[in-house]
VOBA-1610 file (N, C-alpha, C; in pm, whole numbers, padded with zeros to 5 digits, always signed):
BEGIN
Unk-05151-04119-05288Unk-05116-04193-05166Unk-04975-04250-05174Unk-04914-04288-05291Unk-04831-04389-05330Unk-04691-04276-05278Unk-04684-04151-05311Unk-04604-04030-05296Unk-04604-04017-05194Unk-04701-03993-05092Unk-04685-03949-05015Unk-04620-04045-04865Unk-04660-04196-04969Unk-04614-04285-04830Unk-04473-04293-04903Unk-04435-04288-05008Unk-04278-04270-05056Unk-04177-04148-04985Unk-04210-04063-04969Unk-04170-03950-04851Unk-04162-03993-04703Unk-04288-04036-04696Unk-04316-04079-04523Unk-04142-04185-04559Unk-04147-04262-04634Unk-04035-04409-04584Unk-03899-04299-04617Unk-03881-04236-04697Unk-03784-04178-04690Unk-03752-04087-04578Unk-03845-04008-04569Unk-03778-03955-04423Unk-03811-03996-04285Unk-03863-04136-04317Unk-03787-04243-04164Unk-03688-04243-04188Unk-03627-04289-04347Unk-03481-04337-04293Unk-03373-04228-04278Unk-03404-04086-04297Unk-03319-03999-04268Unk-03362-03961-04141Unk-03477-03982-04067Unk-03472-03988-03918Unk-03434-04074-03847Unk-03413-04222-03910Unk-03319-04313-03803Unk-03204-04246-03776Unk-03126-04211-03926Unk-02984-04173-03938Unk-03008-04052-03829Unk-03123-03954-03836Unk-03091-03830-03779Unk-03084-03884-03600Unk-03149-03976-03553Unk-03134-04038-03432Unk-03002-04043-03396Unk-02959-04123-03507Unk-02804-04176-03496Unk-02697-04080-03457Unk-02696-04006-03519Unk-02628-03831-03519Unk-02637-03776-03408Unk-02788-03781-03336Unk-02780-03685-03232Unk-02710-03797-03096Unk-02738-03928-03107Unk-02660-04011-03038Unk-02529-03996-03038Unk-02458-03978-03120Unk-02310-03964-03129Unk-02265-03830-03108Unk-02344-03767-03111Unk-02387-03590-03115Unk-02316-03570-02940Unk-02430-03637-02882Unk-02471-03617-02742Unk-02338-03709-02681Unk-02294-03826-02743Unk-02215-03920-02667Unk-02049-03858-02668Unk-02035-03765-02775Unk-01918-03704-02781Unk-01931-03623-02683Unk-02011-03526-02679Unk-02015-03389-02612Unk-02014-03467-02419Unk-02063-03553-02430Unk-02069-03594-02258Unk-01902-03647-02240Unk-01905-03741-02290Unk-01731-03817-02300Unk-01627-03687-02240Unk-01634-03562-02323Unk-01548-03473-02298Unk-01564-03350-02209Unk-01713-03338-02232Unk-01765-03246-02059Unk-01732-03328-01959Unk-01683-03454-01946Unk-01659-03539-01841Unk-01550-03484-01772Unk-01443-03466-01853Unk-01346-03485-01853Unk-01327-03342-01749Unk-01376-03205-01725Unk-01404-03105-01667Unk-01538-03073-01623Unk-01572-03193-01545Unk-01730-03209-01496Unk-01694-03122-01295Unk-01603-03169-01323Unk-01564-03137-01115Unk-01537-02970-01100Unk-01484-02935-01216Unk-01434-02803-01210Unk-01554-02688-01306Unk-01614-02736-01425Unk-01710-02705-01452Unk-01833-02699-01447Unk-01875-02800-01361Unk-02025-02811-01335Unk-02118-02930-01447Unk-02198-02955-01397Unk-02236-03107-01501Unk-02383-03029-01587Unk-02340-02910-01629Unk-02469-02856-01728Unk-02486-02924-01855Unk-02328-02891-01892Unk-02338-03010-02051Unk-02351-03162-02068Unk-02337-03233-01931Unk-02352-03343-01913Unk-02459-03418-01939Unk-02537-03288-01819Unk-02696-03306-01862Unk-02730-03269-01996Unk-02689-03132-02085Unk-02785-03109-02169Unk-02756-03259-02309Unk-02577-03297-02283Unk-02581-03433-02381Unk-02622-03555-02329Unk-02669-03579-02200Unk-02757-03716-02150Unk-02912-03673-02223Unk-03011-03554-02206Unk-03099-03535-02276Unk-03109-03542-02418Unk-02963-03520-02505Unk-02932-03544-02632Unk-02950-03714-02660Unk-02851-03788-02580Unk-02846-03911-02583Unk-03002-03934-02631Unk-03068-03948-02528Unk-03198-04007-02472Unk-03305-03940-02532Unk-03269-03860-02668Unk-03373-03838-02745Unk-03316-03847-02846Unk-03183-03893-02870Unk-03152-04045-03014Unk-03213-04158-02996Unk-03216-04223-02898Unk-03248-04359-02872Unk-03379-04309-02893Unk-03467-04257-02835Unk-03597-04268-02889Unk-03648-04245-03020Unk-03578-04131-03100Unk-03581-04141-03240Unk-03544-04226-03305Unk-03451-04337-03295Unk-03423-04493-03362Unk-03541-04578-03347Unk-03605-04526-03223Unk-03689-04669-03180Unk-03800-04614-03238Unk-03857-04458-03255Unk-03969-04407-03290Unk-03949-04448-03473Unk-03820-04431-03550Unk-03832-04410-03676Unk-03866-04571-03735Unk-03800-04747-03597Unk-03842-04821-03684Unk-03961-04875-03667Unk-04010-04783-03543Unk-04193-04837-03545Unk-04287-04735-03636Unk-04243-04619-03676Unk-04299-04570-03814Unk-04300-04661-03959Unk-04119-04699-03935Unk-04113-04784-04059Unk-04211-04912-04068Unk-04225-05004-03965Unk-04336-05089-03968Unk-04445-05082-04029Unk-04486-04924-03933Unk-04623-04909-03957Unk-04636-04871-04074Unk-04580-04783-04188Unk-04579-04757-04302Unk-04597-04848-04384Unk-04497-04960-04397Unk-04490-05066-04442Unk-04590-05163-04462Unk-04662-05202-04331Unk-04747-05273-04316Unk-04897-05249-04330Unk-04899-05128-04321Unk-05014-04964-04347Unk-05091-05050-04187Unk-05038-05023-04049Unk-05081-05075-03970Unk-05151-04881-03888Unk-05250-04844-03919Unk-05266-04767-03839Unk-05249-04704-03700Unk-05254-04831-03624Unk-05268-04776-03480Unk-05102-04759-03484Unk-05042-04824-03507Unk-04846-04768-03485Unk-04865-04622-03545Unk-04887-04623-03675Unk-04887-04486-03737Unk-04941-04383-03594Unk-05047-04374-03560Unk-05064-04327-03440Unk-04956-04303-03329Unk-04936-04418-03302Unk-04840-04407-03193Unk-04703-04305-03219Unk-04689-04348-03369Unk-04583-04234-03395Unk-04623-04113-03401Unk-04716-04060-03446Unk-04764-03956-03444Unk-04760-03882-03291Unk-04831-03907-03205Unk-04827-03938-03086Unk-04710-03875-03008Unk-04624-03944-03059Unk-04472-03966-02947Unk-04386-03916-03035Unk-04412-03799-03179Unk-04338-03727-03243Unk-04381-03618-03181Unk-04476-03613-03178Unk-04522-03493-03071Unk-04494-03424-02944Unk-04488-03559-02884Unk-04393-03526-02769Unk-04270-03486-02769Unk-04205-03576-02839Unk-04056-03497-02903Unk-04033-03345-02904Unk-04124-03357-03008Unk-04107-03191-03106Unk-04094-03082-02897Unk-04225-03140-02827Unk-04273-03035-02770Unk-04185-03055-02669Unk-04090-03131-02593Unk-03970-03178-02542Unk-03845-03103-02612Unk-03827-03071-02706Unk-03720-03036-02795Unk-03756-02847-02765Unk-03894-02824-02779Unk-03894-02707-02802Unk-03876-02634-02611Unk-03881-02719-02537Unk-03917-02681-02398Unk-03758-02673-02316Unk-03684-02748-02447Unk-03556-02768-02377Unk-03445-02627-02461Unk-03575-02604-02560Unk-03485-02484-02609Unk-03467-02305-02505Unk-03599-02335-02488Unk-03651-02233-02390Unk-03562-02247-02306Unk-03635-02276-02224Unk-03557-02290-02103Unk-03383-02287-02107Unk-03246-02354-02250Unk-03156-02285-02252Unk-03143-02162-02289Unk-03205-02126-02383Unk-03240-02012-02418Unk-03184-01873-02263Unk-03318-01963-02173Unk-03339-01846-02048Unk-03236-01843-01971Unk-03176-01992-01967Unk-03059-01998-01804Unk-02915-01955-01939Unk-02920-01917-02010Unk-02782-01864-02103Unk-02678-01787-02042Unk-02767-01682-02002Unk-02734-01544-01949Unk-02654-01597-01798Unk-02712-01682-01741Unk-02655-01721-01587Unk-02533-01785-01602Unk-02455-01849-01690Unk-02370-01970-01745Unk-02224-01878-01687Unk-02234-01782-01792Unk-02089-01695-01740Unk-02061-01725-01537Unk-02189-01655-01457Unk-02107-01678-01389Unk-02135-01782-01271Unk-02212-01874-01343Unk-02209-02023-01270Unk-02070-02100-01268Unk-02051-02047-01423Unk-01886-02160-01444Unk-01784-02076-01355Unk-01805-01945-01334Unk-01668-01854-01267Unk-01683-01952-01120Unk-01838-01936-01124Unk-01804-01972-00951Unk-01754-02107-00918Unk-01840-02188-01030Unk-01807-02339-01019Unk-01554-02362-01025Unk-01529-02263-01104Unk-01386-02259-01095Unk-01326-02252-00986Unk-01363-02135-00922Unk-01311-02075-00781Unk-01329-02155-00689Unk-01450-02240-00651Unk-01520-02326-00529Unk-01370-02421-00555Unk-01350-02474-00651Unk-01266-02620-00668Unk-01153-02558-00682Unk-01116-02462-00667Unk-00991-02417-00662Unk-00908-02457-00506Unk-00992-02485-00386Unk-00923-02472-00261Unk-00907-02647-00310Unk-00988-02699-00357Unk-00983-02853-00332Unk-00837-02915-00378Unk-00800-02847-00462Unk-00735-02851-00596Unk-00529-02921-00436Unk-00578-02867-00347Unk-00520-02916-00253Unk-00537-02955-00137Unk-00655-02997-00129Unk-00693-03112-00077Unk-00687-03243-00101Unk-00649-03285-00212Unk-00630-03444-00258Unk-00728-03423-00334Unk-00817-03379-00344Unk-00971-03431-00442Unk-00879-03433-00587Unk-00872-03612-00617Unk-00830-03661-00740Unk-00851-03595-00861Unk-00991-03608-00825Unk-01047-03519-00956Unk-01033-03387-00990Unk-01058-03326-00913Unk-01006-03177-00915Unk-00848-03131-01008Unk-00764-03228-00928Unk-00624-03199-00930Unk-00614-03225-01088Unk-00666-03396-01119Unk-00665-03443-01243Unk-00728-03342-01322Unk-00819-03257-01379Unk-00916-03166-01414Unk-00841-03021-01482Unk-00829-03005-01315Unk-00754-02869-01337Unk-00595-02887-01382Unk-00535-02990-01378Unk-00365-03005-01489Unk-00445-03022-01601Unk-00528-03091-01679Unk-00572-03101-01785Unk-00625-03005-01864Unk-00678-02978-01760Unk-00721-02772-01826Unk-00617-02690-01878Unk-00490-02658-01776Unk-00423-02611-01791Unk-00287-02608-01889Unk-00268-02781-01872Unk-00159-02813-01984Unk-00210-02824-02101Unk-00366-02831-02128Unk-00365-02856-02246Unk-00407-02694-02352Unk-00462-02588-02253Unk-00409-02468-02311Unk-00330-02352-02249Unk-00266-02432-02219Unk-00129-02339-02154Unk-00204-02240-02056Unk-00268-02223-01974Unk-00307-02164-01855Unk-00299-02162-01764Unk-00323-02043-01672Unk-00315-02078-01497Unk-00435-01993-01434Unk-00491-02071-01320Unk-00584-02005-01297Unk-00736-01973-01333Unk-00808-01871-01287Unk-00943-01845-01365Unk-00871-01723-01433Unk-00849-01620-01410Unk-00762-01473-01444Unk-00613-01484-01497Unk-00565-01556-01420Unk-00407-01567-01432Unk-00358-01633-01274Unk-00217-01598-01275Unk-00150-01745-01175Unk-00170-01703-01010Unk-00195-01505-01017Unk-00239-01481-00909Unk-00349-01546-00837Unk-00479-01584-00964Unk-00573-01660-00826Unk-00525-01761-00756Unk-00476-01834-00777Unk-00422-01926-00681Unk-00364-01908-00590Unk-00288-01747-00561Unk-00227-01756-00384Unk-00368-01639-00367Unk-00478-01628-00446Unk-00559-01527-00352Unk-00661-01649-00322Unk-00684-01776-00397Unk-00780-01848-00396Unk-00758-01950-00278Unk-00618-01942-00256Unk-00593-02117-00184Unk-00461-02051-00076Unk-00384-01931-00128Unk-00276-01869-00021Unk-00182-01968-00029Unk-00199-02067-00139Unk-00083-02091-00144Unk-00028-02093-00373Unk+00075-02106-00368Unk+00143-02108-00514Unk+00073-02191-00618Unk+00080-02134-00736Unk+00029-02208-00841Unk+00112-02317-00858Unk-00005-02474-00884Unk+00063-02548-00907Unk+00143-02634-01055Unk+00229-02684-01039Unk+00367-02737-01156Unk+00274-02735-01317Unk+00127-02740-01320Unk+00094-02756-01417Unk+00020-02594-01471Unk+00093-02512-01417Unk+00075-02393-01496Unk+00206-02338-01541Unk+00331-02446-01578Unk+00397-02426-01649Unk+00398-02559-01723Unk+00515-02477-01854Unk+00537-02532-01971Unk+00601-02693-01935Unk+00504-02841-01982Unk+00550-02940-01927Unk+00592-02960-01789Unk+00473-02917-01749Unk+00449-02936-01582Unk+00632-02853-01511Unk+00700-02816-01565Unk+00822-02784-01498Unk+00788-02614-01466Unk+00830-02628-01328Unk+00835-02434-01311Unk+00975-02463-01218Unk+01085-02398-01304Unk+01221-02382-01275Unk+01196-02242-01297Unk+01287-02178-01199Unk+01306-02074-01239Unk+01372-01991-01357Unk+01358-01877-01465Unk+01396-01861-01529Unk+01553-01790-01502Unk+01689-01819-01552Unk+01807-01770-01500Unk+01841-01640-01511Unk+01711-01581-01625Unk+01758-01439-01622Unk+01742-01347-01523Unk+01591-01395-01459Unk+01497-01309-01411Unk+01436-01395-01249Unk+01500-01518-01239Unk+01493-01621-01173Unk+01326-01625-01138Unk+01243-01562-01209Unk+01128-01549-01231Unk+01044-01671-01242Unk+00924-01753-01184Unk+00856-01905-01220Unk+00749-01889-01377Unk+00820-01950-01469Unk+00757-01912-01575Unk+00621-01989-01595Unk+00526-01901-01508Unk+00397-01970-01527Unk+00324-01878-01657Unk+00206-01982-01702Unk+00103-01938-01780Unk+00069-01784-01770Unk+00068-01708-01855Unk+00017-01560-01813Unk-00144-01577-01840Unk-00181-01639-01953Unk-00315-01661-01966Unk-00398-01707-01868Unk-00541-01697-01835Unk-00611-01746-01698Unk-00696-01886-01776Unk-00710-02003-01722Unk-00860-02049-01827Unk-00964-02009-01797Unk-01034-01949-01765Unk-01215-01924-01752Unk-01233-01898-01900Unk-01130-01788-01998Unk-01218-01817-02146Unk-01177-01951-02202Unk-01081-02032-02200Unk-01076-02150-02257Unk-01202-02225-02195Unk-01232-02240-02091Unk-01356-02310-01995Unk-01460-02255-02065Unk-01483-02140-02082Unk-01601-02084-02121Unk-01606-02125-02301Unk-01509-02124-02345Unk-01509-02180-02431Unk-01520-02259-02507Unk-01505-02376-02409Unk-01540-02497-02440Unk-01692-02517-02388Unk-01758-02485-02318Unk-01855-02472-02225Unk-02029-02473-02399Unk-01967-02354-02437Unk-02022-02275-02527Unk-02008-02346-02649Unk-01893-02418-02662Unk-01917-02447-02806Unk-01954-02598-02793Unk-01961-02674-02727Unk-02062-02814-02677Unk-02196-02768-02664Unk-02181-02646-02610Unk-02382-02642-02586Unk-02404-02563-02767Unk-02350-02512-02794Unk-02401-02480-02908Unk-02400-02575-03000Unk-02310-02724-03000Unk-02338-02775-03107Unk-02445-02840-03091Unk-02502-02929-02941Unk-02632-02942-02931Unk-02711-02871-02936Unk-02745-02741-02965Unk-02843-02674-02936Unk-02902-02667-03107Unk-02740-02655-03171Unk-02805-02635-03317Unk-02839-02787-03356Unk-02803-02871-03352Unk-02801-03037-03372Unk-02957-03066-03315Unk-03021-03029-03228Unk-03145-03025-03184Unk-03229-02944-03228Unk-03207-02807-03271Unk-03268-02717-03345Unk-03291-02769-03495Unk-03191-02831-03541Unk-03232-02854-03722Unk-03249-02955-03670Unk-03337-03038-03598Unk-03337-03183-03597Unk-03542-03120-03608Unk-03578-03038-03503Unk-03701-02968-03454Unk-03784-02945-03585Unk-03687-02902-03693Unk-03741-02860-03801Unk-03789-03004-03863Unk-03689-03060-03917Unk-03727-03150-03966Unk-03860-03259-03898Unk-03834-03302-03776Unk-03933-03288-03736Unk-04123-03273-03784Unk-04089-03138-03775Unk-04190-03103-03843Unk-04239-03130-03940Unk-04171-03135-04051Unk-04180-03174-04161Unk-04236-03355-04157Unk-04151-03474-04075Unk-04239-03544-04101Unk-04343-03576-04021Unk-04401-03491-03945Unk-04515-03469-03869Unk-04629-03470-03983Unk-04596-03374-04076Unk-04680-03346-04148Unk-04739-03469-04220Unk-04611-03527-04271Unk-04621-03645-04404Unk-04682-03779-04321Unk-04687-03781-04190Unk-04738-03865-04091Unk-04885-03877-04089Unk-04921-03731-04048Unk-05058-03702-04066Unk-05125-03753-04217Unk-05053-03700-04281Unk-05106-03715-04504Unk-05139-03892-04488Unk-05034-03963-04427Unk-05021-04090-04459Unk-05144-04155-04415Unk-05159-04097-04278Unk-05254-04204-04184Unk-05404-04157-04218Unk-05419-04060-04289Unk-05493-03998-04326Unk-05574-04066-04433Unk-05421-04083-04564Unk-05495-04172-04684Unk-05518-04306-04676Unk-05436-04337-04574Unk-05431-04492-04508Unk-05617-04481-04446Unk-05687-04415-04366Unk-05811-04427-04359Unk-05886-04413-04440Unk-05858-04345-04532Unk-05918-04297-04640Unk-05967-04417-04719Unk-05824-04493-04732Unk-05885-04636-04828Unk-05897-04726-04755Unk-05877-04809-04629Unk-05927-04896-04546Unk-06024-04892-04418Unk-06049-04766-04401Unk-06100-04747-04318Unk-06047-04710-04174Unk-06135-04606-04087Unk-06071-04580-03918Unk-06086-04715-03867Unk-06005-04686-03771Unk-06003-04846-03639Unk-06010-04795-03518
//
């Protein structure tokens, strides 16, 4: 019994920490999907608000395990049991389901680009703010290149698909030295590697999981064993 509730307390406290992780996990990945929420679409927003909000419950689930361990209070032990369960089966439902909408992502984000492309001169703050940020920060223009913008909007790409917002003409070629690169793979890129770090950050979290599912069960188990059910 003595082992096995020595495991159970140890891997609470690497499940608080693992709480902690996916909190900061989830709070990074939203902070910066923010930042291209108008032009990208709020998928990662959501999938790191669901990250968030299943740290906080793993902090709160690991120190009412710790109690109950501690105190050998059965019915908490329960409760954790309980509401690890839910987790696990929350975790696994949210895998699926990205799993399935994966395939759609490519061209949700194309479209989500193009739609905010007319806005992009309209004033919509955000947009404007969004799409220079996109662009200056990997030298791009466009979803393809600098053409979408007079096929998207009929009118010229704007100052931030050149180098330090300046498009002077070049004197050789009196040419506007915009971005040749398009962003949709930088977008997609970033898109992909936020959902993948939650996806794996939630995936080895699933496992473990499991694992103290098990040592949960052993505990409450020997815990009846020598005091009796309630």
């Amino acid at each position: 019994m003595r082992l096995h509730k020595l495991l159970f307390l140890i891997f609470l406290v690497v499940y608080f920490i693992a709480g902690l992780v996916l909190l900061i996990t989830g709070s990074v990945a939203h902070r910066q999907a923010s930042k291209y929420a108008e032009i990208t679409g709020s998928s990662i927003i959501s999938g790191a608000g669901f990250v968030i909000a299943i740290g906080v419950f793993i902090i709160v689930l690991s120190i009412l395990g710790l109690v109950g361990a501690i105190q050998n209070r059965l019915q908490l032990l329960q409760i954790f049991i309980g509401s690890l369960c839910i987790i696990i089966l929350l975790q696994l439902i949210a895998a699926i389901v990205g799993f399935t909408l994966r395939g759609k992502a490519d061209s949700k984000l194309r479209q989500r680009l193009t739609e905010s492309m007319p806005k992009y001169f309209q004033n919509d703050h955000n947009v404007v703010e969004e799409w220079n940020r996109l662009q200056q920060k990997w030298s791009c223009c466009g979803i393809n290149g600098p053409a979408d913008w007079n096929i998207t909007t009929s009118r010229a790409p704007p100052s931030s698909c050149c180098l330090n917002n300046v498009c002077t003409p070049l004197p050789t070629t009196g040419v506007l030295p915009y971005f040749d690169q398009g962003c949709y793979q930088y977008a997609n890129a970033l898109f992909y590697r936020y959902s993948a770090a939650l996806g794996g950050v939630s995936l080895f979290f699933f496992f473990v999981e499991i694992i103290g599912l098990i040592l949960a069960v052993v505990v409450l188990r020997d815990l009846k064993n020598n005091y009796g059910s309630v």
